[in-house]
C-alpha positions as CSV (number, residue, x, y, z in Angstrom):
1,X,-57.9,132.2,-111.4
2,X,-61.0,131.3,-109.6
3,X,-61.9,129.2,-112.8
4,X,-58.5,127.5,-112.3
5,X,-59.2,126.7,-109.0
6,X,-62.3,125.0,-109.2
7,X,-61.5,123.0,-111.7
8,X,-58.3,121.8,-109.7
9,X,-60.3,120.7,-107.2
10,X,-63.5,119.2,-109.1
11,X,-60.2,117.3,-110.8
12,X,-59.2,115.8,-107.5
13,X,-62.9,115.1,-106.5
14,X,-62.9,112.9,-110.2
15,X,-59.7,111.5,-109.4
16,X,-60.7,109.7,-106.9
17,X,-63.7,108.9,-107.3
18,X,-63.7,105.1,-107.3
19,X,-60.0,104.9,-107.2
20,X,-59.2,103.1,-103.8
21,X,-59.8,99.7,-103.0
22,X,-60.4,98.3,-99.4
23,X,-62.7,95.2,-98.9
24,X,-65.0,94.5,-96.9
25,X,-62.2,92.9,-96.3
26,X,-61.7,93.4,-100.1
27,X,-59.7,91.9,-102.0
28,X,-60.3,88.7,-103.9
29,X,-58.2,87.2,-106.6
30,X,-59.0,85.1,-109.5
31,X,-56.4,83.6,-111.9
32,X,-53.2,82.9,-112.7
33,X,-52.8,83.9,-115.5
34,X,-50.1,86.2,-116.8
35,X,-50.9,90.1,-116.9
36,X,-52.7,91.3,-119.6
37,X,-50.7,93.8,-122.4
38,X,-52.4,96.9,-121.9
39,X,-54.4,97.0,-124.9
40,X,-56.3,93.8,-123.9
41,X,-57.3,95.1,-120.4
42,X,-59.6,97.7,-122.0
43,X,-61.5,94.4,-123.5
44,X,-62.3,93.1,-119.9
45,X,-65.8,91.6,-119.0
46,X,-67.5,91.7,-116.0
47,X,-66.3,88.3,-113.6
48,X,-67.8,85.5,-114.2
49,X,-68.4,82.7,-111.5
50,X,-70.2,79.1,-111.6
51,X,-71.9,77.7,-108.7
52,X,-72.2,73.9,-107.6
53,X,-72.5,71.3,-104.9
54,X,-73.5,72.5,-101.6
55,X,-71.9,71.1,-98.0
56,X,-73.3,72.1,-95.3
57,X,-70.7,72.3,-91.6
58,X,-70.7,69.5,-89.3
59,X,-72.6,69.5,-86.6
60,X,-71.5,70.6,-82.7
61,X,-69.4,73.6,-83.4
62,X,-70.5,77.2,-84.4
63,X,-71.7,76.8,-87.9
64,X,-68.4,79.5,-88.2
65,X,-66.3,77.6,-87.2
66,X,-65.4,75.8,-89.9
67,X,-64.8,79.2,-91.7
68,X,-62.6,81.0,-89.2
69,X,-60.2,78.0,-89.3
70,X,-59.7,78.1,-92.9
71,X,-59.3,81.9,-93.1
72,X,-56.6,81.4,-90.2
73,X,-54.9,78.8,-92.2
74,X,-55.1,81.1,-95.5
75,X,-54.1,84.3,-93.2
76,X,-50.8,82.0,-91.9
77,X,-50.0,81.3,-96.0
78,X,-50.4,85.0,-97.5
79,X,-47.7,86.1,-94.5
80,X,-45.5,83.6,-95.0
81,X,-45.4,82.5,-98.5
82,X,-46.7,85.7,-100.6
83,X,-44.3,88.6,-100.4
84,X,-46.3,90.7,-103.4
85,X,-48.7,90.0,-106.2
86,X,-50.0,91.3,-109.7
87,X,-54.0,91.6,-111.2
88,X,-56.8,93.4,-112.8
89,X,-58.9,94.3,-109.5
90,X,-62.8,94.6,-110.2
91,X,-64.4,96.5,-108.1
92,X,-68.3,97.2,-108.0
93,X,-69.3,99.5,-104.6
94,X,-73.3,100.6,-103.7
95,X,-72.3,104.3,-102.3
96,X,-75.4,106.5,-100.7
97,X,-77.5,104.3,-101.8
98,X,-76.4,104.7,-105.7
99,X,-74.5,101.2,-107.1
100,X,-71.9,102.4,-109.0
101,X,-70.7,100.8,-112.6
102,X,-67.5,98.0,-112.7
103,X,-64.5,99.7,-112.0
104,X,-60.7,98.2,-113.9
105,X,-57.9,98.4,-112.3
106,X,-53.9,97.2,-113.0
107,X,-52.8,96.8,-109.6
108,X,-49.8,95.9,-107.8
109,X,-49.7,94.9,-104.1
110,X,-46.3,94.4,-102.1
111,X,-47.4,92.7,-98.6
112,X,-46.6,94.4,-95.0
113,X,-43.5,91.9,-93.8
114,X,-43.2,91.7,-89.5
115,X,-40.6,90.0,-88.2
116,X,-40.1,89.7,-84.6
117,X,-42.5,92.4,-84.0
118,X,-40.7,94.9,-86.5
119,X,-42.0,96.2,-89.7
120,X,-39.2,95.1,-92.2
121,X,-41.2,95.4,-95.4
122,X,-43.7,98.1,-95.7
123,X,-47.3,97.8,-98.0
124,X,-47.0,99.4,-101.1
125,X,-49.8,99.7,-103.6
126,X,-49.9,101.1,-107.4
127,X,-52.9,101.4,-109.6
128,X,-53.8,102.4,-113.0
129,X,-57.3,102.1,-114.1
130,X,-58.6,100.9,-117.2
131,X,-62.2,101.4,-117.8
132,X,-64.7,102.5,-117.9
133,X,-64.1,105.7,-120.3
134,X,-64.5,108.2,-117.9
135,X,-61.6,107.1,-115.4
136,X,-59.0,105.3,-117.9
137,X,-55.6,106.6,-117.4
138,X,-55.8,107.7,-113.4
139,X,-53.3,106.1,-111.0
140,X,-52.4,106.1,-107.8
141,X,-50.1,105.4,-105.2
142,X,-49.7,104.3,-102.0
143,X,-46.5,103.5,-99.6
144,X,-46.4,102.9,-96.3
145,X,-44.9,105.0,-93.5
146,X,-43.3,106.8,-97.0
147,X,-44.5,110.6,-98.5
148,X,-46.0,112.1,-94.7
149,X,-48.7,109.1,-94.9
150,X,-49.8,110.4,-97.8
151,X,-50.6,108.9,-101.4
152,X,-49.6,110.3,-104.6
153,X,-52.8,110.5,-107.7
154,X,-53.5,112.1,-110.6
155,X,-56.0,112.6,-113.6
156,X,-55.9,110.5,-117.1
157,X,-57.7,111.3,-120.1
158,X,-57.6,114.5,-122.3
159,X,-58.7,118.2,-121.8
160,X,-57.2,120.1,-118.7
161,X,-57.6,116.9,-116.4
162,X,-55.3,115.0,-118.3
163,X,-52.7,117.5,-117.7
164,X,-53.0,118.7,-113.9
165,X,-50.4,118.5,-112.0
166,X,-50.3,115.2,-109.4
167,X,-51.9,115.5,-106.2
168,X,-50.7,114.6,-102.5
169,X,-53.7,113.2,-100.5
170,X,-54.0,111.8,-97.6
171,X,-55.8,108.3,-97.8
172,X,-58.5,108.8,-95.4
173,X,-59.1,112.5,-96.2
174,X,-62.7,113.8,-98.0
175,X,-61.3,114.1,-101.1
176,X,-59.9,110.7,-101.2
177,X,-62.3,109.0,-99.8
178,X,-65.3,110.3,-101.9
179,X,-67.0,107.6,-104.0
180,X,-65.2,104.9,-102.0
181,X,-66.2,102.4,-99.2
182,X,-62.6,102.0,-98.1
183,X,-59.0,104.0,-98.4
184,X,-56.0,102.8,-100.2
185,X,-54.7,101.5,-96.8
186,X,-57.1,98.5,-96.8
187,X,-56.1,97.4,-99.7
188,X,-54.7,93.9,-99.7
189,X,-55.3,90.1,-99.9
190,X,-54.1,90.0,-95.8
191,X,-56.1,92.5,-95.3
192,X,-59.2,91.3,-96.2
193,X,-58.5,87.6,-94.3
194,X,-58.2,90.1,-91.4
195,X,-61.1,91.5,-91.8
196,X,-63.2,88.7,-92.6
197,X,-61.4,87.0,-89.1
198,X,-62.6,90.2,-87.3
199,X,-66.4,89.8,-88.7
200,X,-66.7,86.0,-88.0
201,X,-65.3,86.4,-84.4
202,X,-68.1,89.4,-83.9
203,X,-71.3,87.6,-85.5
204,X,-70.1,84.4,-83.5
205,X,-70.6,86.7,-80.2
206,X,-74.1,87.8,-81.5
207,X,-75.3,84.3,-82.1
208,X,-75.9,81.7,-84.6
209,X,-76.4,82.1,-88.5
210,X,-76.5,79.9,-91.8
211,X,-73.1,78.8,-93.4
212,X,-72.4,76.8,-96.0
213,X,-69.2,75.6,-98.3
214,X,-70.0,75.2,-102.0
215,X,-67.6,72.9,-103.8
216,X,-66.0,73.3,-107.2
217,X,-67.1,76.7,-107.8
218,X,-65.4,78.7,-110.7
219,X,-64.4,82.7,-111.2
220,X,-63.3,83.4,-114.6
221,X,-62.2,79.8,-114.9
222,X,-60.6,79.1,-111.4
223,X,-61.8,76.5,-109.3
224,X,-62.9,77.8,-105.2
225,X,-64.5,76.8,-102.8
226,X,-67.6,79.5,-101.8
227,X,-68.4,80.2,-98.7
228,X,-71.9,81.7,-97.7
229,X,-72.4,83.1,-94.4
230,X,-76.9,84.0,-93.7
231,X,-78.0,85.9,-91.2
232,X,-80.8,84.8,-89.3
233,X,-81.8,87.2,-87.0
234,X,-81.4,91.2,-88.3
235,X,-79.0,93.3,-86.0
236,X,-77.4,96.7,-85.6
237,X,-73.7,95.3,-85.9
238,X,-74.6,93.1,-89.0
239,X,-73.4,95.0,-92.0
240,X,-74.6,92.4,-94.6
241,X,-77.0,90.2,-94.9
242,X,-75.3,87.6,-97.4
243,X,-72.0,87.7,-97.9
244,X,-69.7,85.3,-100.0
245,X,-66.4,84.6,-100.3
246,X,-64.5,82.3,-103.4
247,X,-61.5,81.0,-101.5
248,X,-58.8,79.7,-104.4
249,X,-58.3,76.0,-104.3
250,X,-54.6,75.9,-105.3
251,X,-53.9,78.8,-104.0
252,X,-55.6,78.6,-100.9
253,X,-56.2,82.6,-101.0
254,X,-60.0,84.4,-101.3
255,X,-60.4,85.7,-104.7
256,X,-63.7,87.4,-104.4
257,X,-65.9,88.8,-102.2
258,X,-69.4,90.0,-102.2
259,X,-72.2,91.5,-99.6
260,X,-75.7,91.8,-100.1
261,X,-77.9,94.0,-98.0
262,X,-81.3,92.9,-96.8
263,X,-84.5,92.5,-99.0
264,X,-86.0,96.0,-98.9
265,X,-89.2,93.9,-99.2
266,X,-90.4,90.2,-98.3
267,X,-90.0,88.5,-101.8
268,X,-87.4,90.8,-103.7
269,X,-84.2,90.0,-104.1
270,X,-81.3,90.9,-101.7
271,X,-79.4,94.4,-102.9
272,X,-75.7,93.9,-103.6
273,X,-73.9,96.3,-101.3
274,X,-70.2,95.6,-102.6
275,X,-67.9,93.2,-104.7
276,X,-64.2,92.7,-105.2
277,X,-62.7,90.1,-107.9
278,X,-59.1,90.2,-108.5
279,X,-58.1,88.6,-112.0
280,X,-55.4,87.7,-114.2
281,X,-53.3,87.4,-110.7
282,X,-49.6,86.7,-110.6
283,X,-48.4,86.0,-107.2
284,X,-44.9,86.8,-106.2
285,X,-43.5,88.5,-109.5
286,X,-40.7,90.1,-107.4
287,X,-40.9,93.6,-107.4
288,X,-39.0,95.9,-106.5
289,X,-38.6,99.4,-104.9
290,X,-38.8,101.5,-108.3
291,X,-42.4,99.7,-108.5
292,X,-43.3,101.5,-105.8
293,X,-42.1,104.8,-106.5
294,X,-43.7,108.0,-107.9
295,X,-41.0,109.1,-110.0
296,X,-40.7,105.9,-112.0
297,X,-40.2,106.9,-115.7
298,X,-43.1,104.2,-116.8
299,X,-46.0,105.9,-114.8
300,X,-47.3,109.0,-115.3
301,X,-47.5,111.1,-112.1
């Protein structure tokens, strides 16, 4: 029994180990392409993104300025025009220290809907995770104000994790959070805007830094727009020191984000502290509640 036990619980430490997504305000899509068939998704590469012709802000406003208003006018599109969304999420986090391998993940994302106030759509998040080896087969799930607040994972592979029993945890709990910068509950295109919002508002307050737009970037073959935001001057509430973000032309949505940490020392290069790339994106494939639900016959929980 006490064999049992443990390896219940060193099952549910694996299980979510890497397996919820936040950002940084997280979430960054690229593509729109179709979704994958399963047996391609396993054939991933890590993103790939081009970098070209620099444009620097006007001058007289806050060199953020420029930035807040085009994440307020992306923030005003996701709520109004995207109710939900398909992708292979990326995900590559720097955790005590340690920077962890590329993370896969098939994801589906139904947006919070308010009207008037009132919550009349709930967030709803699904994932199943594709490689590397050692994680290929877990899923989760995540529905809000549903299941106590609490999200619904479980074990793939072979051997006696393959076949434990699902597990009810909740999202900001030890055991789900282990391995992971962020819970489930951050997870979301919206969300990140809103966090990135939050962050320019706060380093605006703490005083002037570097921001550029680069033009006619690409991430696995879409065009963006980057934007790089430089600290100048090192402070407490800084959490990064260079941090980018690939806003989608045409779609007018980030698609990935990623933070660098200061130089450890004067020369060497800046330490990635997280990054986010969603790809193969499908936005609005209308899904429905059964997408959503832990006892749908196509998942495995």
């Amino acid at each position: 029994m006490t064999r049992t036990l443990f390896s219940i619980f060193e099952s549910a430490r694996l299980l979510i180990t890497g397996a919820v997504v936040g950002v940084t305000a997280t979430c960054l899509v690229s593509g729109l392409q179709a979704q994958q068939p399963q047996q391609n998704r396993s054939q991933l590469t890590n993103p790939v993104f081009r970098v070209a012709n620099s444009v620097e802000p006007k001058k007289g406003v806050h060199p953020l300025d420029p930035a807040l208003d085009k994440a307020r006018s992306g923030l005003n599109h996701i709520q109004a025009d995207i109710a939900d969304y398909q992708c292979t999420l990326v995900k590559r986090e720097r955790i005590n220290g340690v920077l962890g391998d590329y993370e896969y993940m098939h994801t589906k994302v139904r947006n919070r809907k308010v009207v008037n106030g009132k919550v009349v759509v709930t967030l709803g998040v699904y994932m199943s995770f594709l490689k590397p080896e050692k994680i290929r087969g877990r899923e989760v799930l995540y529905v809000e104000g549903a299941n106590n607040g609490k999200m619904i994972a479980h074990e793939g592979g072979g051997g006696l994790a393959g076949i434990l029993p699902s597990l009810w945890l909740r999202p900001d709990g030890p055991v789900a959070m282990r391995g992971n910068r962020y819970p489930i509950t951050e997870v979301g295109i919206e969300m990140l805007v809103l966090r990135l919002i939050e962050k320019g508002e706060r380093d605006k307050r703490l005083g002037l830094c570097k921001v550029k737009f680069v033009n006619k970037c690409k991430v696995s073959g879409r065009i963006c727009t980057m934007l790089q935001v430089t600290q100048i001057e090192r402070k407490k509430e800084h959490d990064f020191y260079v941090a980018r973000v690939f806003i989608d032309d045409e779609l007018n949505i980030p698609v990935r984000y990623a933070a660098y940490d200061w130089p450890k020392k004067t020369g060497t290069k800046p330490e990635l502290i997280e990054e986010y790339t969603y790809m193969d994106l499908k936005v609005n494939p209308g899904f429905k509640a059964v997408d959503f639900d832990h006892e749908n016959d196509k998942y495995n929980f």
